[in-house]
N, C-alpha and C positions, 0 to 999 in steps of 0.2 A: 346297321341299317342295310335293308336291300338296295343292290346298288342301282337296279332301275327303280327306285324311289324319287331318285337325288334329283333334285333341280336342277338339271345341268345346266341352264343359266348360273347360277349363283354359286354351285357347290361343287363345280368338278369340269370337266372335260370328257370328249370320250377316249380322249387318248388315255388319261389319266385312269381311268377306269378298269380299260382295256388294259393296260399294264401288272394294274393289281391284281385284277385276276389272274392273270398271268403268273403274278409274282407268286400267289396263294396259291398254285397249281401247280409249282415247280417247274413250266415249261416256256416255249418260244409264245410271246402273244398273238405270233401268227399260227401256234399248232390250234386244230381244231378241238379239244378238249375247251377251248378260253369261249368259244361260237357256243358248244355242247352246255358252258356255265351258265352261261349269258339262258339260254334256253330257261335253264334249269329254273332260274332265278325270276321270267318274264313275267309278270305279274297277268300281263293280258295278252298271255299266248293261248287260253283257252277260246281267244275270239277266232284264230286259224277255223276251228268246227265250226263255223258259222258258212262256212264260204266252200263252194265249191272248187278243187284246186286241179286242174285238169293233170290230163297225165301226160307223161312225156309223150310217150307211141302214138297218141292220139291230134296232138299237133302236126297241122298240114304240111309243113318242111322237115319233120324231125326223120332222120336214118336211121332203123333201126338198130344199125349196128352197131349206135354207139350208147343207147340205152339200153336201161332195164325193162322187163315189162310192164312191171307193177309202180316204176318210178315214177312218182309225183314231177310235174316240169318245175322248173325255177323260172314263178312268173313276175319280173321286176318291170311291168310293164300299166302299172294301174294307173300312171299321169296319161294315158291315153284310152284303156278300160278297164273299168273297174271290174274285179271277179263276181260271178253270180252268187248273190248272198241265198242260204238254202232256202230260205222261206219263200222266196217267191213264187216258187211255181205252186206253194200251199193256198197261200191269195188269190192268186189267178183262177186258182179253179174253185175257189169260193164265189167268187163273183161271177166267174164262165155259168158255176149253179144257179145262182142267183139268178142271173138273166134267165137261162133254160125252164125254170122252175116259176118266175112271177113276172117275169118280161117287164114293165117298166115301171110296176110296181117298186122296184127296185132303189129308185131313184129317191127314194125317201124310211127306206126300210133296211135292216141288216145292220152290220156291224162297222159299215162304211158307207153308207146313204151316197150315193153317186153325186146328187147335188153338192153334197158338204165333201166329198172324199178328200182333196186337197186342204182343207180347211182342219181334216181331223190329224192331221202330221206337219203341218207348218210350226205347230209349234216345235216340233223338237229339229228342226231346220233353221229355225231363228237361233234354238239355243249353239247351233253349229257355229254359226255366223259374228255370233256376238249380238243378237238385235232383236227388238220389241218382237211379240208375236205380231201386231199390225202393219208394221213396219215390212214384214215379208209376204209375199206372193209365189205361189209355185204355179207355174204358166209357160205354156209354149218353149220353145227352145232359145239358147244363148241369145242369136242373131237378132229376132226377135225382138228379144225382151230389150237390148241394146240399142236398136234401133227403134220402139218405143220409146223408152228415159232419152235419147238424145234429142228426139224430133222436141218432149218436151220441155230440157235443160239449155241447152243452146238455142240463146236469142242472141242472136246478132246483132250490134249494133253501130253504129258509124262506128264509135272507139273501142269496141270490145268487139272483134268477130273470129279470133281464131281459137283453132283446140291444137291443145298441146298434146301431142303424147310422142311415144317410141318411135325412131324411123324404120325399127327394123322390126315392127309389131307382127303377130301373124295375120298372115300366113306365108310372110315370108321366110324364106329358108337360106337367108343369107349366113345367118350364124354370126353376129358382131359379138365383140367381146361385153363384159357385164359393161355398167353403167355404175358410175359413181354417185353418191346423193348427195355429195358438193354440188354436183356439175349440172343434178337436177333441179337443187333448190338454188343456184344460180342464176340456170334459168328463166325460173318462175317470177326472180327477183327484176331479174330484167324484163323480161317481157309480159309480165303477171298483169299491167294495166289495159292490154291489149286483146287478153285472154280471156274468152265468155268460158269455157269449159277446159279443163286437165282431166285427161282419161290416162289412166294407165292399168297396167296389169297387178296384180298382186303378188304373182308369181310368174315371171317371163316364161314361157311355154320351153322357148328353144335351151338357153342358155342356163336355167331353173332358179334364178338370181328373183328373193323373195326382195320386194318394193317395202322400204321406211313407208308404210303408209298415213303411220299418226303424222310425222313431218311433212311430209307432199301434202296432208290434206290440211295442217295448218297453216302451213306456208304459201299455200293457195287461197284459202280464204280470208286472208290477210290484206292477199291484195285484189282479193272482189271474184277472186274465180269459184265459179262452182267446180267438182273436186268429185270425181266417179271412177268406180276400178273394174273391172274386168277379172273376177276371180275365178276364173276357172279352174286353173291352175291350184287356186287357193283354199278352197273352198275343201274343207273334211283333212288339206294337208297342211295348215298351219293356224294356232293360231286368230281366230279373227276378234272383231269386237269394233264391228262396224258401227254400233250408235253411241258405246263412248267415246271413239274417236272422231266422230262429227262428220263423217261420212256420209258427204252428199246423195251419192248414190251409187249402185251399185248391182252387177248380174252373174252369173256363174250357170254353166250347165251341172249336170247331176251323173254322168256317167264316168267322168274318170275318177277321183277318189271318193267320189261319193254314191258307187257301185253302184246305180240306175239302170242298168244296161243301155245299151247304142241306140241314142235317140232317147234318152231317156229325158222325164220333166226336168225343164229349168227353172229356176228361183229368181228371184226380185227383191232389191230392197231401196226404199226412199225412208231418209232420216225424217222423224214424225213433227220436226221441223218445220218442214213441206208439207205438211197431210192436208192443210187447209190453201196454200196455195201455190200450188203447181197440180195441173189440172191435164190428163192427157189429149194432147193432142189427135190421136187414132184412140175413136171409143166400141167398145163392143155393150151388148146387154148384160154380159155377166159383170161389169163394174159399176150396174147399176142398185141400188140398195136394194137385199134382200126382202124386206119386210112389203114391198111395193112390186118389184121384177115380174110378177108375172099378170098384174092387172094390167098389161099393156095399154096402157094409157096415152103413152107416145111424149110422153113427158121426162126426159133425164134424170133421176134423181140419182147424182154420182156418188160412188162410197168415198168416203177422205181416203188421202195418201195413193200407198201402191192398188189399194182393195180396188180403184176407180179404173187401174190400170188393167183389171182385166178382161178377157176377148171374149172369153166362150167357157160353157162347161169343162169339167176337169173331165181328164180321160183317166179315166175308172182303173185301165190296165197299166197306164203306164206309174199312177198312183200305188196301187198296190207294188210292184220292184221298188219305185221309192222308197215305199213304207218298211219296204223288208231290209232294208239298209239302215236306212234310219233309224230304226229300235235297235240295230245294235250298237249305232253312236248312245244312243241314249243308256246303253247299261253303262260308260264308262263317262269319261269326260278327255275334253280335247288335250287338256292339260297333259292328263297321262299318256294319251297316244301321243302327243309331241313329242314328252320325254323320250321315251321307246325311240319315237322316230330320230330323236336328233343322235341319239346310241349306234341306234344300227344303221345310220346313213353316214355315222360316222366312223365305226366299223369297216364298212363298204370303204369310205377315203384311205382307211389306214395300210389295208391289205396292200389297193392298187399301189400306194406312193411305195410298199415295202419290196413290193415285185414289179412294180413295171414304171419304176420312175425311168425319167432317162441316164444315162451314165455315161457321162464324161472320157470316162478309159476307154470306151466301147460301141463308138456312137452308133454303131452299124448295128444293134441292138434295138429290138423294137419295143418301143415307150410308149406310152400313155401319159394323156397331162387333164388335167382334172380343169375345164372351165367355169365350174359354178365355183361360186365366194366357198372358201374354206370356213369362214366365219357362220357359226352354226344361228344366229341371228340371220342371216343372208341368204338362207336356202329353208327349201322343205326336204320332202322326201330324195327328189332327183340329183342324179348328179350326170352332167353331161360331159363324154369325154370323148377327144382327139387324140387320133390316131396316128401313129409316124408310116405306118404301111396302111394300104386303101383298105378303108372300112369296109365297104361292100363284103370282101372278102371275108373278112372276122366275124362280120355280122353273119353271112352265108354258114359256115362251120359254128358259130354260136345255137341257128338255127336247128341243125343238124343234131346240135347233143340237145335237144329239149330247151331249150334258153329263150322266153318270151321276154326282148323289151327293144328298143324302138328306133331307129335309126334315121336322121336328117343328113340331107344334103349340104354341104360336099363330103364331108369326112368326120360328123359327130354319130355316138351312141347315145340316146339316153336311158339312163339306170335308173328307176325308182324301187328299193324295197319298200312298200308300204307296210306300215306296225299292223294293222288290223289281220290281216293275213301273212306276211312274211317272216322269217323266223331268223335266228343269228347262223342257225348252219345253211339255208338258203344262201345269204351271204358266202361264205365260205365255199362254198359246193360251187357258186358261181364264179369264184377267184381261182379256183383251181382248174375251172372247164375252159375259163378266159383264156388261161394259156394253154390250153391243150390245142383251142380253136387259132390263138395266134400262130403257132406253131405250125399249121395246117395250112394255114392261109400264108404263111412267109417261104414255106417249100413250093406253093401253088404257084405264085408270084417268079420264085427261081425258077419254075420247071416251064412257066409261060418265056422268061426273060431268056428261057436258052433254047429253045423251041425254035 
């Protein structure tokens, strides 16, 4: 069996993996031949050609003196953007035609009708998500869309008026360690009668520690709370299946692993549960039923569910980057990008704990300690790590060699390879520049400290 087949849920590890290959190559499982197999072996590394993969020299920080010129960058940074998938700019100037050529004839014609353009890709966004095609709306940006579903899920009432969620939610940059889901459905247990609304993340932005969502949202509505997540984080990188798990509600933007580009459409989803009664509170005319919308009649006729929640026409442009992303979810399934991802993110854990755990005999030696859940249930793509010498620094010389990924205050990195485009010697290429850059940055530090 190929080994990125295996359900690493049920059938393996990646450590385990990782070994064998190793073992079947006759070499260290840290030598790059075991990255080179892994390649070899990727069943959807052919989705890299889909996406545009910038080059090193071309990155705003990079020195050239420490690249190549032709060298692709190692970009582990899609939990904050996603790569430009190729087709997009194919779209764009379809439609850029389109307008040029029939001006607003358009809105009803071509191969994406402006009216309906969002309407013609939600399906394959629901199938992202885990949920009905009715049940999703692509509309507006995260905040938005967030602050819609709250104004109309949160009713206050003498004994139920507060919302539960994270203390250290973003956009704060405190950095708290993970959270246990004892300690959340504790909780909910205690205070769950008091509770009109539990928001949480699906995936903690800072710390990358993926949220038990089937348990928070059962154990919430249990005790009477409504139950909504914030997938941002989530959304294209783990996993969903928001309407079998009874998934009050729920919003996520579209440009970190779900390559949109910055500013790209956000997504909506209300369990079809609610389609008949939860009604939004802020109405625009495109949530009005299509078959009526434009007899302006001055009469409401709202769509059930999220369809009632929308404001205004879909924008044409930012629909088609969507759409070019979206059709390449849709040649695979989430299932196998997970696998991939739980592989090579845990690849990525193996290396750092091989070379840069801390060491006891040595403590003057700089370490690395890995804060997301080791537990490949508990995480997606990212992995966020602390630093024994000032970040800044290591981040500054990561910079420098071509190295795209994303740094929080006081002293984390975060790492994401993503499966759709990143590859097992990415990994690797970046374990090895890791220390070329701490190395740089610990001489920097002595040469500041004797200054």
């Amino acid at each position: 069996m190929n080994n990125l087949e295996m359900d690493l849920s049920s059938n393996g590890s990646p450590v385990i993996i990782i070994e064998n290959i190793a073992s079947q190559l006759a070499c260290s499982p840290v030598d790059t031949k075991v990255a080179l197999r892994m390649d070899e072996e990727d069943e959807l590394r052919h989705f890299r050609e889909h996406f545009h993969i910038p080059k090193a020299k071309d990155l705003p920080p990079t020195d050239s003196t420490f690249v190549n010129e032709d060298e692709n960058c190692i970009y582990f940074a899609g939990n904050s953007l996603g790569l430009q998938p190729k087709k997009v700019k194919t779209y764009l100037d379809e439609e850029l035609d389109k307008w040029a050529k029939i001006g607003v004839h358009g809105h009803l014609n071509g191969t994406r009708p402006w009216i309906f353009g969002d309407e013609c890709i939600v399906e394959l966004m629901a199938d992202i998500v885990g949920a009905h095609k009715d049940e999703v709306a692509l509309m507006n940006g995260l905040t938005v869309n967030l602050h819609l579903l709250l104004l109309s899920f949160f009713k206050p009432t003498t004994n139920r008026y507060k919302i539960l969620m994270e203390a250290k939610a973003f956009p704060s940059d405190h950095g708290e360690e993970t959270l246990r889901i004892e300690d959340i459905l504790a909780v909910i247990e205690k205070e769950g009668d008091s509770v009109a609304v539990i928001l949480f993340s699906g995936v903690q932005y800072y710390t990358g520690q993926q949220f038990d969502i089937p348990r928070i949202t059962k154990a919430g509505q249990e005790k009477g709370c409504i139950v909504g997540f914030d997938m941002a984080h989530a959304a294209g990188n783990v996993e969903l299946h928001l309407h079998d798990w009874g998934v009050d509600f729920a919003c996520w933007c579209s440009y970190k692993y779900l390559n949109s580009g910055a500013g790209g459409l956000a997504g909506a989803y209300i369990h079809e549960k609610h389609s008949q009664t939860v009604k939004p509170v802020l109405t625009g005319w495109w949530g009005h039923e299509f078959k009526t919308r434009f007899l302006m009649e001055n009469k409401l006729q709202l769509s059930p569910g999220i369809n009632g929640f929308r404001l205004s026409n879909p924008p044409i442009l930012l629909v088609c980057a969507l759409q070019a992303s979206l059709e390449v979810f849709g040649q695979t399934t989430m299932k196998l990008l997970r696998n991939k991802s739980i592989l090579l993110t845990g690849y990525l854990e193996y290396l750092i704990k091989h070379y840069y755990s801390e060491d006891k005999d040595n403590p003057e030696k700089p370490h690395v300690k890995i804060i997301t859940p080791s537990s490949i249930g508990e995480r997606g793509c990212q992995l966020t790590l602390l630093f024994s010498i000032p970040v800044k620094s290591v981040f500054k010389e990561l910079e420098k060699r071509g190295i795209a990924c994303d740094m929080r205050e006081p002293n984390a990195l975060r790492v994401a390879p993503v499966p759709l485009y990143n590859s097992f010697h990415d990994v690797h290429r970046f374990i090895e520049i890791l220390g070329s850059a701490i190395t740089s940055a610990e001489q920097t530090a002595d040469t500041t400290a004797h200054s």
